[in-house]
C-alpha positions as CSV (number, residue, x, y, z in Angstrom):
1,X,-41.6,12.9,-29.3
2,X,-37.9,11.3,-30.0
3,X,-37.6,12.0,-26.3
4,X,-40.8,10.5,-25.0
5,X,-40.0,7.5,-26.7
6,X,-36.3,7.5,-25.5
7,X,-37.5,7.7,-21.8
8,X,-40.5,5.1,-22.6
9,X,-38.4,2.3,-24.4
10,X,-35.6,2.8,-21.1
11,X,-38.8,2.1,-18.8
12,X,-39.5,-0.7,-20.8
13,X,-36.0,-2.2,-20.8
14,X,-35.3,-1.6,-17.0
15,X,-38.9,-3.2,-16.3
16,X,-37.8,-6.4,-18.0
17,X,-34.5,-6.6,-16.2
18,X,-36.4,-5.7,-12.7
19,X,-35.1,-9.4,-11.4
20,X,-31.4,-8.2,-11.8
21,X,-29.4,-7.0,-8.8
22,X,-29.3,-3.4,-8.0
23,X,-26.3,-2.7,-9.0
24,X,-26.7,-4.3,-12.8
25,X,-30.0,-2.3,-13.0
26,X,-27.8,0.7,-12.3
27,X,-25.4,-0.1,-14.6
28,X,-27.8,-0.5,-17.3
29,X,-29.8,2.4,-16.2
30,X,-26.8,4.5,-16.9
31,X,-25.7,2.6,-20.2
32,X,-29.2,3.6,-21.4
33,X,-29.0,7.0,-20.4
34,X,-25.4,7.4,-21.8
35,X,-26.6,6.3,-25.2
36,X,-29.1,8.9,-25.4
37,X,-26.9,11.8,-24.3
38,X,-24.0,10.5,-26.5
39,X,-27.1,11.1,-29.6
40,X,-27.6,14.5,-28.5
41,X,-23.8,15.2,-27.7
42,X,-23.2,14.0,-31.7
43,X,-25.8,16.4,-32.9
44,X,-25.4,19.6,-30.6
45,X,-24.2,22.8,-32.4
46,X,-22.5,23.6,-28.5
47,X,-22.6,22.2,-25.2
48,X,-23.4,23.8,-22.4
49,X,-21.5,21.3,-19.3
50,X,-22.0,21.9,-15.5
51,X,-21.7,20.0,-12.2
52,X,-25.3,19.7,-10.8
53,X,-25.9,23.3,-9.0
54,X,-23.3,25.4,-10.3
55,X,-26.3,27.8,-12.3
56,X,-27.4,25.8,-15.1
57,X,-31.3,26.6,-15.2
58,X,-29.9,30.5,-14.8
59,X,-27.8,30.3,-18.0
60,X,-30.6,28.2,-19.7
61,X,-33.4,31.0,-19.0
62,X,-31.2,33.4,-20.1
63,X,-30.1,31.8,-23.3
64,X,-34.2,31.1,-23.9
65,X,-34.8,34.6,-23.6
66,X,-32.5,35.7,-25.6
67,X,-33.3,33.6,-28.5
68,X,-36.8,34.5,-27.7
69,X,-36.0,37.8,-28.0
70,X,-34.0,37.7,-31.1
71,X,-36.2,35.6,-33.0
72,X,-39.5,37.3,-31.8
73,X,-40.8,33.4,-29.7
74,X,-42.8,32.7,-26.6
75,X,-41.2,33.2,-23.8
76,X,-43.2,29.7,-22.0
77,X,-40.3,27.4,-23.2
78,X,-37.2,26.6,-21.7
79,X,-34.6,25.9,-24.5
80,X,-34.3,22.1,-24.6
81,X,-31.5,20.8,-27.4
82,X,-33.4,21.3,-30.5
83,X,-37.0,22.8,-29.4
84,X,-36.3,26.0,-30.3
85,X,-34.4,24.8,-33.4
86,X,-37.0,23.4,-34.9
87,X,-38.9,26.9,-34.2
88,X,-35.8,28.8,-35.9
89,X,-33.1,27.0,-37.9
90,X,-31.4,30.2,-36.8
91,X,-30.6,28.9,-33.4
92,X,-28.6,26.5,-33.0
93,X,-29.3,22.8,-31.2
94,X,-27.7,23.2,-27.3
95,X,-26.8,20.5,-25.6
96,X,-27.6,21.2,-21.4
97,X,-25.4,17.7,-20.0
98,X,-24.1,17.6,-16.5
99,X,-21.5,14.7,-17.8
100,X,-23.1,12.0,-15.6
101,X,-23.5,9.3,-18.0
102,X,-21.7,9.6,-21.4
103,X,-19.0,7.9,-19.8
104,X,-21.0,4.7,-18.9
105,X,-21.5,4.6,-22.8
106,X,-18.4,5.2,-24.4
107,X,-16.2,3.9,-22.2
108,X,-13.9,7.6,-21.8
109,X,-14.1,7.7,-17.7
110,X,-10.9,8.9,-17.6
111,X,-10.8,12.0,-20.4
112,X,-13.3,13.8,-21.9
113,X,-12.3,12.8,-25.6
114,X,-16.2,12.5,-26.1
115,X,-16.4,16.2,-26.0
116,X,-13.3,17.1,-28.5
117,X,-14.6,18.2,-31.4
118,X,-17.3,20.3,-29.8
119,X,-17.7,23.5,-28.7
120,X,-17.7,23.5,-25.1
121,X,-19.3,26.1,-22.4
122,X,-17.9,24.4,-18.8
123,X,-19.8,26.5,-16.4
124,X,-18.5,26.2,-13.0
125,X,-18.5,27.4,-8.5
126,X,-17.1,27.1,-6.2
127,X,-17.5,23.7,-5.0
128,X,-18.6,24.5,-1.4
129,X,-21.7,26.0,-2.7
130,X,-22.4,23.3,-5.3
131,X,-22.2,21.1,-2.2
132,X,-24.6,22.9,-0.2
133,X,-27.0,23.7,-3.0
134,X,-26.6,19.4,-3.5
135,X,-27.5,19.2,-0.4
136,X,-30.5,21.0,-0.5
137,X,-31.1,19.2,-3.8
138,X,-31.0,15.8,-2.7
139,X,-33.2,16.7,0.1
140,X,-35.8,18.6,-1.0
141,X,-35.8,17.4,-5.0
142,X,-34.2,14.7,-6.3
143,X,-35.9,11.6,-6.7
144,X,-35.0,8.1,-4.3
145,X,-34.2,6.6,-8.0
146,X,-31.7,9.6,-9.2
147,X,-30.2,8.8,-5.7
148,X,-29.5,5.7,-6.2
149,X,-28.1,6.1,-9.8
150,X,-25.7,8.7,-8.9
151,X,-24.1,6.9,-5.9
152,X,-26.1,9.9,-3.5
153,X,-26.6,8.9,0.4
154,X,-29.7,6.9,0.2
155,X,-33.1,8.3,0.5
156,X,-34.8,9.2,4.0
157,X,-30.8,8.9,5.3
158,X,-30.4,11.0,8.4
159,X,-27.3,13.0,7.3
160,X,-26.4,16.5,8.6
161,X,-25.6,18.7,5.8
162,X,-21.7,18.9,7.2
163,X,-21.8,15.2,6.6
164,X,-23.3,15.4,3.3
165,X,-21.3,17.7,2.0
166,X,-17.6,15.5,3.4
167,X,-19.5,12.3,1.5
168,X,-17.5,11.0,-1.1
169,X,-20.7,12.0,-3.2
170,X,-20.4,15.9,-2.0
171,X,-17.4,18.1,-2.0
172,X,-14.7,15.3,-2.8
173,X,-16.7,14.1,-5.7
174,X,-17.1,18.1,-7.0
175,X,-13.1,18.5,-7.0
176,X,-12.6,14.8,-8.8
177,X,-14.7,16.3,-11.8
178,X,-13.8,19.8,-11.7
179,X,-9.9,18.3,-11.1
180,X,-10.4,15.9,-14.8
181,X,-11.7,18.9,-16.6
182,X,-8.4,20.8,-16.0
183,X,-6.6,18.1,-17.1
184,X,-8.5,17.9,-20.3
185,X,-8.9,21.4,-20.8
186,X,-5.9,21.6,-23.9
187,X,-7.5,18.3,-25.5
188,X,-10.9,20.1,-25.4
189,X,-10.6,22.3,-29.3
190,X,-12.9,24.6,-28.3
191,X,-13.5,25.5,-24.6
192,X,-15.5,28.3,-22.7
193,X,-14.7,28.0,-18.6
194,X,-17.3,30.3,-17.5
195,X,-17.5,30.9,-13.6
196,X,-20.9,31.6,-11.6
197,X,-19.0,34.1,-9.5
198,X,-18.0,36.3,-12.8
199,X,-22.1,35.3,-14.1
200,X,-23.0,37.0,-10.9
201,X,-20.6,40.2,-11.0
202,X,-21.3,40.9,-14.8
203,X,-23.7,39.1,-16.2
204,X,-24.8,40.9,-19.4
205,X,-20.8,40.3,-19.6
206,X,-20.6,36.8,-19.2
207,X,-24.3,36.2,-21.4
208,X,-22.7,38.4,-24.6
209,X,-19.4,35.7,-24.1
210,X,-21.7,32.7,-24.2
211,X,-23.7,33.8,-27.1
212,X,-20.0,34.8,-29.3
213,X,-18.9,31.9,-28.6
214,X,-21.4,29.7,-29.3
215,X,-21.9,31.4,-32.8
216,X,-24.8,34.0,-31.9
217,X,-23.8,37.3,-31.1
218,X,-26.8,39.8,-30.2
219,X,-27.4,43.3,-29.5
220,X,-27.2,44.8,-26.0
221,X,-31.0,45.2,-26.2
222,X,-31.3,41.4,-26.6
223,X,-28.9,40.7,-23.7
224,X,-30.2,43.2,-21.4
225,X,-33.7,41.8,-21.9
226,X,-32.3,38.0,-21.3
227,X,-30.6,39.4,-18.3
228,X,-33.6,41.4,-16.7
229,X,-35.9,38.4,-17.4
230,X,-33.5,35.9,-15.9
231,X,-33.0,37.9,-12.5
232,X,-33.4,36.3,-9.5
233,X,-36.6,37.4,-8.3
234,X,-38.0,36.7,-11.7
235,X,-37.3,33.4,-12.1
236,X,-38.9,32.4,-8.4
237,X,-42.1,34.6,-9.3
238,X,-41.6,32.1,-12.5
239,X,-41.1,29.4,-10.6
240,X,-43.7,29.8,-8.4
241,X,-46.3,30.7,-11.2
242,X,-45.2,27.2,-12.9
243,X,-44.4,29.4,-16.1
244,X,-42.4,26.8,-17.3
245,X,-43.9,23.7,-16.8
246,X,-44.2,22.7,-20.3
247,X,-40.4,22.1,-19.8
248,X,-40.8,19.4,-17.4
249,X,-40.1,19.6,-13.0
250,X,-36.8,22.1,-14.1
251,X,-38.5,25.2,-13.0
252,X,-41.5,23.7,-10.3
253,X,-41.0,23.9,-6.7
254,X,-41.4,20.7,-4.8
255,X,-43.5,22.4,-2.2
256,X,-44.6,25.5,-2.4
257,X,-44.8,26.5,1.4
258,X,-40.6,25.3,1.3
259,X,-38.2,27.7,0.0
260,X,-35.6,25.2,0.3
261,X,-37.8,23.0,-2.2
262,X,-37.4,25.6,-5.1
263,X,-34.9,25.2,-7.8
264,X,-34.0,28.7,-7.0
265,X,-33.5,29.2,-3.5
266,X,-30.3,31.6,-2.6
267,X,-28.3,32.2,-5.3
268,X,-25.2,33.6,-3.3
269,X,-21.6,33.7,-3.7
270,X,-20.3,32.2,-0.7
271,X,-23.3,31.7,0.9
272,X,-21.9,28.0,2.2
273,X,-20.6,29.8,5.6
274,X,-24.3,30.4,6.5
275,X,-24.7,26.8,7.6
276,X,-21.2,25.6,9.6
277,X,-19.2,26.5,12.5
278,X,-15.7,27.5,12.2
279,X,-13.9,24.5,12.4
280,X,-16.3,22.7,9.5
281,X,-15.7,26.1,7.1
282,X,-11.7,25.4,8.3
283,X,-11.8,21.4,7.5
284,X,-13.9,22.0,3.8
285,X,-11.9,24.9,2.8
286,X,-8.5,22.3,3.8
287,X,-10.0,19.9,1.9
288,X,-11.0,22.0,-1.3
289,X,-7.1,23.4,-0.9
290,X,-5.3,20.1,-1.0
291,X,-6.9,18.7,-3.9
292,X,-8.5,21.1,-6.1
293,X,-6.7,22.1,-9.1
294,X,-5.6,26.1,-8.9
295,X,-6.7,26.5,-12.5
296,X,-10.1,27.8,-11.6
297,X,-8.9,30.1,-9.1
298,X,-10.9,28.9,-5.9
299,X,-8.8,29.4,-3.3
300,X,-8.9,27.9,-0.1
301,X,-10.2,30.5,2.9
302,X,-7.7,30.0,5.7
303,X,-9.3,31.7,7.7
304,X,-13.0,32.2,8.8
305,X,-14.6,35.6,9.0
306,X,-14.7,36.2,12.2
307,X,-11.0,35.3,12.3
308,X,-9.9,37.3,9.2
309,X,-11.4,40.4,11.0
310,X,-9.7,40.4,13.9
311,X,-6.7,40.2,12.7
């Protein structure tokens, strides 16, 4: 209900300001929405933080499950700050933020001293499939108004996805974020870098990290159920069965007959080479080597496939 009204009284406001230049509407737009996830930030037990694409709604079905699981729940809702709190006291209230517009509220664009005194779960990839799953994303998904709010190429633009992805809203705008993160990392008290690569190699690994660290340690039953229910195909039988849709558009296909509409689509390590020649995978991977911090240990590819096995 508090988050009905939230969205409601921000409709109202922007209506009444509808007469302002785009770019104030914007700015207010964000203000708005920075003050509401600044509320939740305040009140979360842990945060879970994530450029767009890098595995979120994974990590969120699997946590679901596994508090599910635990606490003997429905399975039909996607955990949501404190829905499943208010179930349970036992489990905790998790904040799910991708950082967009805390900053636009407090003012801290240049650290992350909002996020301090929290515990933190930074889930991250590579950032040449987060920029291929954006594009797909932005595409297929995302509404002309989130667009527009998050500096995106405009709606109905013409783009190829190698374009997209050398925007300063694709790849370059990936590193900047993952780039202040390592910066802030030591500031951050309580920090959790988790990578979708290791998710995908171990997960019941990774999961049974999350849940420790976050103050909730379970059995391996509970974790191997969370994993099994979270697997891939699962979650687009889930998907395409609208089992979530109590939880809002997170888990509902855009068009059914598209499998680049669903919020799952590939799911693959690497899986950025399947759309450029050689010189574009040469130029990105040039690009992510110059300017993205080594911290997180993606590593430019020098050299393409083809190239690497002829040598």
């Amino acid at each position: 209900m508090h988050t009905f009204i939230k969205k409601l009284t921000r409709f109202i406001v922007l209506g009444l300001v509808f007469f302002l230049p785009k770019e104030k509407k914007i700015r207010i737009d964000r203000w708005l929405r920075g003050k509401e996830e600044y509320r939740k930030l305040k009140q979360a037990d842990a945060v879970i933080v994530s450029f767009g694409k890098s595995g979120r709604t994974w990590v969120r079905v699997m946590i679901s499950r596994f508090y599910q699981v635990k606490h003997g729940l429905s399975e039909r809702h996607l955990i949501g700050f404190d829905n499943l709190h208010k179930k349970n006291p036992a489990i905790p209230k998790l904040f799910f933020t991708h950082d967009n517009y805390i900053k636009d509220y407090t003012g801290n664009t240049d650290s992350k001293a909002d996020f301090y005194n929290k515990k933190v779960v930074l889930l991250i990839r590579n950032p040449l499939d987060v920029a291929v799953s954006q594009f797909f994303q932005w595409k297929y998904r995302m509404r002309p108004g989130k667009k527009a709010l998050n500096d995106y190429p405009d709606h109905g633009t013409d783009i190829s996805i190698y374009d997209f992805v050398m925007h300063p809203a694709g790849l370059p705008k990936i590193i900047d974020y993952l780039n202040l993160w390592a910066r802030e990392a030591e500031n951050v008290g309580q920090l959790l870098i988790v990578r979708y690569e290791d998710l995908r190699s171990d997960t019941e690994g990774a999961l049974r990290r999350i849940v420790e660290f976050i103050g909730t340690p379970g059995s391996d039953e509970e974790i191997r159920e969370a994993v099994e229910f979270a697997s891939i195909d699962n979650m687009r039988k889930m998907e395409q069965k609208r089992t979530f849709w109590l939880s809002g558009s997170r888990m509902v296909p855009k068009d059914r007959k598209n499998p680049n509409s669903y919020k799952v689509r590939k799911a693959k390590v690497g899986g950025y080479r399947d759309y450029f020649d050689d010189g574009q995978i040469r130029a990105m991977n040039e690009l992510l080597g110059e300017r993205l911090d080594p911290v997180f240990g993606y590593k430019a590819q020098t050299e393409t496939p083809d190239e690497a096995s002829s040598a």
